[in-house]
GUMAR-537590 format. One record per residue (C-alpha): x, y, z; residue number from 1. Coordinates in steps of 0.02 Angstrom, whole numbers. Example, Ala and Ser with C-alpha at 12.3 -4.5 7.8 and 13.67 -1.06 7.14 Angstrom:
<atoms>
615 | -225 | 390 | 1
684 | -53 | 357 | 2
</atoms>
This chain:
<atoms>
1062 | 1167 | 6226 | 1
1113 | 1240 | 6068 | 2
979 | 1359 | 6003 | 3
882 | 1278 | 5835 | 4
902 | 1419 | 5745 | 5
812 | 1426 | 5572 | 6
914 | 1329 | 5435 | 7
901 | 1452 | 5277 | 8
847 | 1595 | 5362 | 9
726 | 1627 | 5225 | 10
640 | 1770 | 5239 | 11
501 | 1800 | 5151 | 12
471 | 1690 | 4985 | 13
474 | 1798 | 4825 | 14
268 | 1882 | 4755 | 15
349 | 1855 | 4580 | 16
462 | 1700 | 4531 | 17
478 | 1539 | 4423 | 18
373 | 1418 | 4494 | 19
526 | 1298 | 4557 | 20
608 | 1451 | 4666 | 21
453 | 1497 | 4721 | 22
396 | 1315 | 4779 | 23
586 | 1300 | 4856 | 24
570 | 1498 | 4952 | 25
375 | 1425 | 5008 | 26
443 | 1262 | 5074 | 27
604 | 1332 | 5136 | 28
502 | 1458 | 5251 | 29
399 | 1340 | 5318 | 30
545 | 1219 | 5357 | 31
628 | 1404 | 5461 | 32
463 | 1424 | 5562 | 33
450 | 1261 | 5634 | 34
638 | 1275 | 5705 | 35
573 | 1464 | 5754 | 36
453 | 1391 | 5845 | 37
558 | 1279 | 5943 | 38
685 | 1444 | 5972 | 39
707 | 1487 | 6171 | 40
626 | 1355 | 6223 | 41
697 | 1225 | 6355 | 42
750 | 1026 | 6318 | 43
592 | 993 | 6439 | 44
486 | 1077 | 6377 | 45
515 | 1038 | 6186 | 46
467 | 892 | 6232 | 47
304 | 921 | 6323 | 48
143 | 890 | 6272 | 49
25 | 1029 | 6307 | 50
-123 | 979 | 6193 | 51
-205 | 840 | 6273 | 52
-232 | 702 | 6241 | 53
-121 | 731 | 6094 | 54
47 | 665 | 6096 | 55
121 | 808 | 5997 | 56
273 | 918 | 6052 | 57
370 | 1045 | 5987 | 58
526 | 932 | 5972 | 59
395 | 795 | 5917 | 60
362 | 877 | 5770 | 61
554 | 907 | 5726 | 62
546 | 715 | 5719 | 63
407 | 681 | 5629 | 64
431 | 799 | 5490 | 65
611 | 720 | 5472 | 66
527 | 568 | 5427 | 67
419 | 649 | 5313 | 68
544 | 738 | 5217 | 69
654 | 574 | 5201 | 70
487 | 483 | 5153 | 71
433 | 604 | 5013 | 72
593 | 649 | 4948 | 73
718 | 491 | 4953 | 74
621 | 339 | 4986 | 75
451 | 402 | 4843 | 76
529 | 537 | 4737 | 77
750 | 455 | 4712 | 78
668 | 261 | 4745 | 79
795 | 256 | 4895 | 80
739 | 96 | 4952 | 81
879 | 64 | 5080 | 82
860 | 230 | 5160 | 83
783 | 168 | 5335 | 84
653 | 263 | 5442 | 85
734 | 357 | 5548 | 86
658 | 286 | 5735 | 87
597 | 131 | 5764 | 88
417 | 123 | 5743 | 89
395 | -52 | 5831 | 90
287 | -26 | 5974 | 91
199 | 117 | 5911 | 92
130 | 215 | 5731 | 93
180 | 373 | 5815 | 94
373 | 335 | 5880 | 95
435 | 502 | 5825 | 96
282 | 604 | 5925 | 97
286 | 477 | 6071 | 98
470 | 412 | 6108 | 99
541 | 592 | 6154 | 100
684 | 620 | 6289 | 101
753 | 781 | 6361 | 102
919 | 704 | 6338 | 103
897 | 716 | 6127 | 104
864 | 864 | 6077 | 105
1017 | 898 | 6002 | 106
1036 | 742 | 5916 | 107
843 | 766 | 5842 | 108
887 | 922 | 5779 | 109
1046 | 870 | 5702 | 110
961 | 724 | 5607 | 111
819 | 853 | 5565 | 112
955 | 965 | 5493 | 113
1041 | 833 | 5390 | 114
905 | 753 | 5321 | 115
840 | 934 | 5262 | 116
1007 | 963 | 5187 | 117
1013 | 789 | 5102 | 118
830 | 807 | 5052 | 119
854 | 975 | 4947 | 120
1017 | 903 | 4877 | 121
898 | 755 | 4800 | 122
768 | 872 | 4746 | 123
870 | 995 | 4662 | 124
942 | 851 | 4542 | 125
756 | 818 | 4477 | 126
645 | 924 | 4367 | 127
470 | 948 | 4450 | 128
394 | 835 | 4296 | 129
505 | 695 | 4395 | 130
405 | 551 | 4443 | 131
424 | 435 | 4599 | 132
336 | 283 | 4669 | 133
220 | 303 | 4823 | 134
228 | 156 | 4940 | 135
48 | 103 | 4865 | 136
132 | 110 | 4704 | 137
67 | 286 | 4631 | 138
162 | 376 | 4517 | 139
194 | 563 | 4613 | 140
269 | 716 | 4540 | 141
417 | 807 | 4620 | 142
295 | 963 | 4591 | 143
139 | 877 | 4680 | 144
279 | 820 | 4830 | 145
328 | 1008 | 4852 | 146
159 | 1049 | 4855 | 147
109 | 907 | 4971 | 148
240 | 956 | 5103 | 149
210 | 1149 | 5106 | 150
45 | 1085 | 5143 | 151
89 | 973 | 5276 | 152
225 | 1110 | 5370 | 153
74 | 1237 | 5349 | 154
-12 | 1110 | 5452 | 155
97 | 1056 | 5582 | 156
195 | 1238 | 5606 | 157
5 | 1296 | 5684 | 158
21 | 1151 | 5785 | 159
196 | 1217 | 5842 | 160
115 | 1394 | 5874 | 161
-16 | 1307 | 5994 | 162
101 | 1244 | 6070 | 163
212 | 1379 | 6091 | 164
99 | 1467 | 6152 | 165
29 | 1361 | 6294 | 166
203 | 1325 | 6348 | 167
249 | 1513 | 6377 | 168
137 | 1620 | 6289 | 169
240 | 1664 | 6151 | 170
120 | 1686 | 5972 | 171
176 | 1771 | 5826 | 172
190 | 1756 | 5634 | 173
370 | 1731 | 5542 | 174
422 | 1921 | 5525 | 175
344 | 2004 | 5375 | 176
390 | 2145 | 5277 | 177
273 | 2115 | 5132 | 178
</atoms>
């Protein structure tokens, strides 16, 4: 298995910016510890659950927050209607958390990866005044979406570090020089 290395290799986001490079170094970051997380770890158990009776995994999470970026940024903030979910939630709410295989690790990083990339691309052609269309039909600002999913990586990248940490021990912050 190739190793998920972080995608911007961030660092640490700047104590003094602009408000839209400091939202993109914050949400950046967070996007580089959750494929941290996942660093050294094995296919099997990326996608083991070690929270009971959650269905969460590391490589679980890589999943879901590929949907969520695609959600937030393409389908409310660009309107990109014909931009599909990404798994098939048929049978279940909770597809990308519950449908995991040894066998796809790779591939769920890779789509992690692209959408990322493709998500950023979008954002970085709107001003954070931009306005998109929730699926309830709310008006939400770029701003309050940047906001929104530093908030939610915040969230799930403790989830990661639990774990992490019940799969081999390994805690730790991202490094910090600040």
């Amino acid at each position: 298995m190739t190793e998920p290395t972080p995608l911007f290799q961030s660092g640490n986001p700047p104590v003094v910016a602009d408000e839209r490079p400091m939202l993109d170094a914050w949400l950046d970051l967070h996007r580089d510890i959750l494929l941290w997380k996942c660093q050294g770890v094995s296919a099997e158990d990326l996608v083991r659950r070690t929270v009971e009776p959650s269905s969460m995994s590391l490589i679980g999470l890589v999943r879901h927050m590929a949907e969520v970026e695609r959600s937030w940024f393409r389908r409310v903030l660009a309107g990109e209607d014909d931009a599909p979910l990404i798994y098939d939630y048929t049978n279940s709410d909770d597809t990308d958390f519950d449908d995991v295989d040894a066998a796809r690790v790779e591939e769920d990083f890779a789509i992690y990866r692209a959408e990322v990339a493709r998500c950023r691309a979008v954002s970085a052609g709107y001003d954070l005044d931009a306005m998109g269309t929730s699926r309830r039909g709310n008006q939400i600002s770029l701003r309050w979406i940047y906001v929104h999913m530093i908030e939610e990586y915040a969230r799930h990248n403790g989830h990661a570090d639990l774990i992490r940490e019940r799969i081999d021990g390994q805690t730790g912050d991202w490094p910090d020089d600040i």
